[in-house]
C-alpha positions as CSV (number, residue, x, y, z in Angstrom):
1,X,7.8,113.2,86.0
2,X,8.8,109.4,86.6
3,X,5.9,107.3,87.9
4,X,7.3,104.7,90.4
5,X,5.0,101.6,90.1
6,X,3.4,100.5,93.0
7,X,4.0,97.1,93.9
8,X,1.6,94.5,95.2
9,X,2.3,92.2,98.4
10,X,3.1,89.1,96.0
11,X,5.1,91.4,93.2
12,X,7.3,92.9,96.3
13,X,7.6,89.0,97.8
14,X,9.2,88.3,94.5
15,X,11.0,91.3,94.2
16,X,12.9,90.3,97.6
17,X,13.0,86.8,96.9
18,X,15.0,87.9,93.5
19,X,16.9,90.2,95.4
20,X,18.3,87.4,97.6
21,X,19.0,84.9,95.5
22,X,21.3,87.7,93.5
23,X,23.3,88.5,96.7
24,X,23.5,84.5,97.2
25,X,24.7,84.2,93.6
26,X,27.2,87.0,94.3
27,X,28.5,85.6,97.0
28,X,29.4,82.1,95.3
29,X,33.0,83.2,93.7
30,X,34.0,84.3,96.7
31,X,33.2,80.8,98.6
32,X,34.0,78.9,95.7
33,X,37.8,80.1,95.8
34,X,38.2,78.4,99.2
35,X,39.7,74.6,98.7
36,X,37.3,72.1,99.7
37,X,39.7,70.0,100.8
38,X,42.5,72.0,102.2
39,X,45.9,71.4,101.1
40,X,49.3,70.2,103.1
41,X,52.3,72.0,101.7
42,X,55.5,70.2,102.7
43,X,59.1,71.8,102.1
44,X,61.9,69.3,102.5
45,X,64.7,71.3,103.5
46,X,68.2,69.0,104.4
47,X,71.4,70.7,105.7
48,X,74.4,68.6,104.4
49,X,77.6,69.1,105.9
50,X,80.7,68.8,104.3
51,X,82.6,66.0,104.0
52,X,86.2,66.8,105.1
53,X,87.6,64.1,102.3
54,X,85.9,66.2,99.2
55,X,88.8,68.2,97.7
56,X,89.7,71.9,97.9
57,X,88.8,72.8,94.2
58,X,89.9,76.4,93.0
59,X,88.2,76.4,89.6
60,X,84.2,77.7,89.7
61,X,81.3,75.7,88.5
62,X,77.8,76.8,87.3
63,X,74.6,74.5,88.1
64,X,72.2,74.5,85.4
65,X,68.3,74.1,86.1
66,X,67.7,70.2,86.4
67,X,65.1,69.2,83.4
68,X,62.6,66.4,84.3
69,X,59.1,65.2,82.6
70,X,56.5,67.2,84.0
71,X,54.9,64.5,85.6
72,X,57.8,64.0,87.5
73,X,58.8,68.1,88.1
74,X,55.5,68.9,89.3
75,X,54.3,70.2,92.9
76,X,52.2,66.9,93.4
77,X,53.3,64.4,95.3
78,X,53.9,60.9,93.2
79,X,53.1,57.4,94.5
80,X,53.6,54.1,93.0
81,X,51.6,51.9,94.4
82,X,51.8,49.2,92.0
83,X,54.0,48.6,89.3
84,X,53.3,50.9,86.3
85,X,50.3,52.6,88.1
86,X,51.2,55.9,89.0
87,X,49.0,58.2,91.4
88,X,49.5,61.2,93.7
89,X,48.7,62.1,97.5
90,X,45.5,63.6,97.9
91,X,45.4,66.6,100.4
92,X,49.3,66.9,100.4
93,X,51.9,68.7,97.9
94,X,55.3,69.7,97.4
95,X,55.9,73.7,98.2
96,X,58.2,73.6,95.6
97,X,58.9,71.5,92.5
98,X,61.1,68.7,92.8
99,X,64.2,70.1,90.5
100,X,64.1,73.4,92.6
101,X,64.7,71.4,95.6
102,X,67.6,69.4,93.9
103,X,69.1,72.1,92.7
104,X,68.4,74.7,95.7
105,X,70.3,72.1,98.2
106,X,72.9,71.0,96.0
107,X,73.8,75.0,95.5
108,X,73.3,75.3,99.5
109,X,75.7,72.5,99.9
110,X,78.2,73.7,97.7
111,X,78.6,77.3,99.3
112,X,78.5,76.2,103.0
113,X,81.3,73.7,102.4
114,X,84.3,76.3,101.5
115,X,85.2,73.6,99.0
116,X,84.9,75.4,95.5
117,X,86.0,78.7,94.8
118,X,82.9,79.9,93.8
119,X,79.3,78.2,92.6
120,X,76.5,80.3,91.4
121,X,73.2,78.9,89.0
122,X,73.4,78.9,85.2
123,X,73.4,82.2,84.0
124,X,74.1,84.4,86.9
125,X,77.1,86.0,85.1
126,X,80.4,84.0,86.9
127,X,83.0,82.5,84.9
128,X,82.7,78.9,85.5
129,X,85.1,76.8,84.6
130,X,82.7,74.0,84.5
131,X,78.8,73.2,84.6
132,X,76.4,70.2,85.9
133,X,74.0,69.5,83.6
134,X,71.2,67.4,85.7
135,X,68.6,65.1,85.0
136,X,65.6,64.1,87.1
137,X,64.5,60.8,86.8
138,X,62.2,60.0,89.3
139,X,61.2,61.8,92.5
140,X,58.6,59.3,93.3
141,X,57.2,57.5,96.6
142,X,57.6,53.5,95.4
143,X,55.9,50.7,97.3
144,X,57.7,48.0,94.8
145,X,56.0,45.3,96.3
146,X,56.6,45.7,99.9
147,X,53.6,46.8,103.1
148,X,55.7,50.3,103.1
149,X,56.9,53.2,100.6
150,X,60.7,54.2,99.9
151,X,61.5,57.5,98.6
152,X,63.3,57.1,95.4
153,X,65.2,59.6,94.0
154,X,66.9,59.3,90.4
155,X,69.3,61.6,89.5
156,X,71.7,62.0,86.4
157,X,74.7,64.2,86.6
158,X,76.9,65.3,83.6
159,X,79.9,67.5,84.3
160,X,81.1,69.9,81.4
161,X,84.3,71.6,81.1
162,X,83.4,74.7,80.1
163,X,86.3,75.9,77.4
164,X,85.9,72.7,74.6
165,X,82.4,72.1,76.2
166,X,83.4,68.4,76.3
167,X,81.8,66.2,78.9
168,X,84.5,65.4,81.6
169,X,82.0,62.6,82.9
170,X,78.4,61.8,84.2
171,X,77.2,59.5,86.4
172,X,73.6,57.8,87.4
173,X,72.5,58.8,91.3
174,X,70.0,56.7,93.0
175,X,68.3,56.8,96.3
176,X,65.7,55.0,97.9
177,X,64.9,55.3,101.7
178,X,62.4,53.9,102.9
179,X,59.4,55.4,105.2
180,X,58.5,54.4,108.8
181,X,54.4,54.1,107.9
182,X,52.8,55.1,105.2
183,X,51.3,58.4,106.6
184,X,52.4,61.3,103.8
185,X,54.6,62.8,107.0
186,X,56.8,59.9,107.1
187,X,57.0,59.9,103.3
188,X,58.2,63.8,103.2
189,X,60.6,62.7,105.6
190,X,61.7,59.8,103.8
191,X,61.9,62.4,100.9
192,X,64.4,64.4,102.9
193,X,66.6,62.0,103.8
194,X,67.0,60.9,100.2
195,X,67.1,64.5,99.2
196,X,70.3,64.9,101.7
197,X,71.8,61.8,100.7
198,X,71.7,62.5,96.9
199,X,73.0,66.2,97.6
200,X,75.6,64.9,99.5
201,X,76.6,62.2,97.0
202,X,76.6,64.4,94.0
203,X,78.5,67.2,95.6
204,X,81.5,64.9,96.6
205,X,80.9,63.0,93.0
206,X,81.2,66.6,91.3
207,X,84.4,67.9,93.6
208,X,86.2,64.4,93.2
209,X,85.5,64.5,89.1
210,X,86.4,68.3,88.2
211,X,89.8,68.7,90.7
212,X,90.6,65.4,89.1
213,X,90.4,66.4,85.5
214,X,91.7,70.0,86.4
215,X,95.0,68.0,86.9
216,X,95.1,65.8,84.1
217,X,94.3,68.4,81.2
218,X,96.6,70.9,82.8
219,X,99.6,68.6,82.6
């Protein structure tokens, strides 16, 4: 037979008292996963349209993942407020990392414009003829001295022909636009349009460059 102590008034106080705290305690992972300071995902989306000057090319291209620092490729949101200082946006981030966005809309851009026979990403099993190699240089907000932020966008593009893996050419993209106030809002859609410019850019760079060598090696 168990004996079940009996507890005094101040032994069953303390009992409750313990009893709380432990549910409080429990309770603490749960609150603690909660951001104290919520967190403003932005996704900078452009739609470029094709310009009707870029060249019908019938060869295929691959686009290989863009490689950047990983203070550059990452999903926080970079500011320059002064020279070589370098902080982020508090309260605000990127949805997706900068070199996904690059590549995601130059891919995008690519397809909708019935320009290239075909266009897939690095590895997805096509036959390219060619393949971007890409660099991300910056993907920063820049004040460079002035009362408001440009979005600057550094970009370099190398084209490969596929077959002697030699590089047909590469050239350095950069774009800065600059925001209308210096609310994070008008940066992101500084961001976009400097995202849509770039795409737009390298796209017609990339079109221009392989039909042009597909002619000359072929002769």
């Amino acid at each position: 037979m168990i004996r079940i102590p009996t507890l005094t008034p101040p032994a069953l106080r303390a009992f409750a008292a313990a009893l709380t705290a432990a549910a409080l305690l429990g309770g603490c992972s749960i609150l603690d996963e909660k951001p104290k300071n919520p967190t403003t995902q932005y996704a900078p989306d452009p739609r470029v349209a094709a310009d009707p000057a870029w060249p019908q090319a019938d060869w295929q291209l691959s686009v290989a993942a863009p490689t950047a620092a990983r203070m550059i490729d990452s999903l926080r949101i970079a500011v320059r407020p002064n020279g070589d200082e370098f902080q982020v946006y508090k309260g605000a981030a990127w949805a997706k990392l900068p070199s996904a966005m690059i590549e995601d809309a130059l891919l995008r851009t690519l397809e909708d414009s019935g320009k290239i026979a075909a266009v897939a990403r690095q590895g997805s099993g096509i036959g390219a003829d060619y393949k971007l190699v890409l660099d991300l240089r910056r993907f920063e907000s820049d004040y460079a001295g002035q009362a408001l932020p440009s979005a600057v966008i550094e970009l370099n593009a190398k084209l490969l022909h596929n077959p002697d893996q030699k590089v047909v050419a590469q050239r350095t993209f950069l774009q800065s636009t600059p925001a209308a106030t210096t609310e994070v809002g008008d940066v992101v859609a500084a961001f976009e349009r400097s995202l849509a410019a770039t795409t737009g850019q390298l796209a017609g760079w990339t079109l221009d460059t392989g039909s042009a060598h597909e002619k000359s090696h072929k002769r």
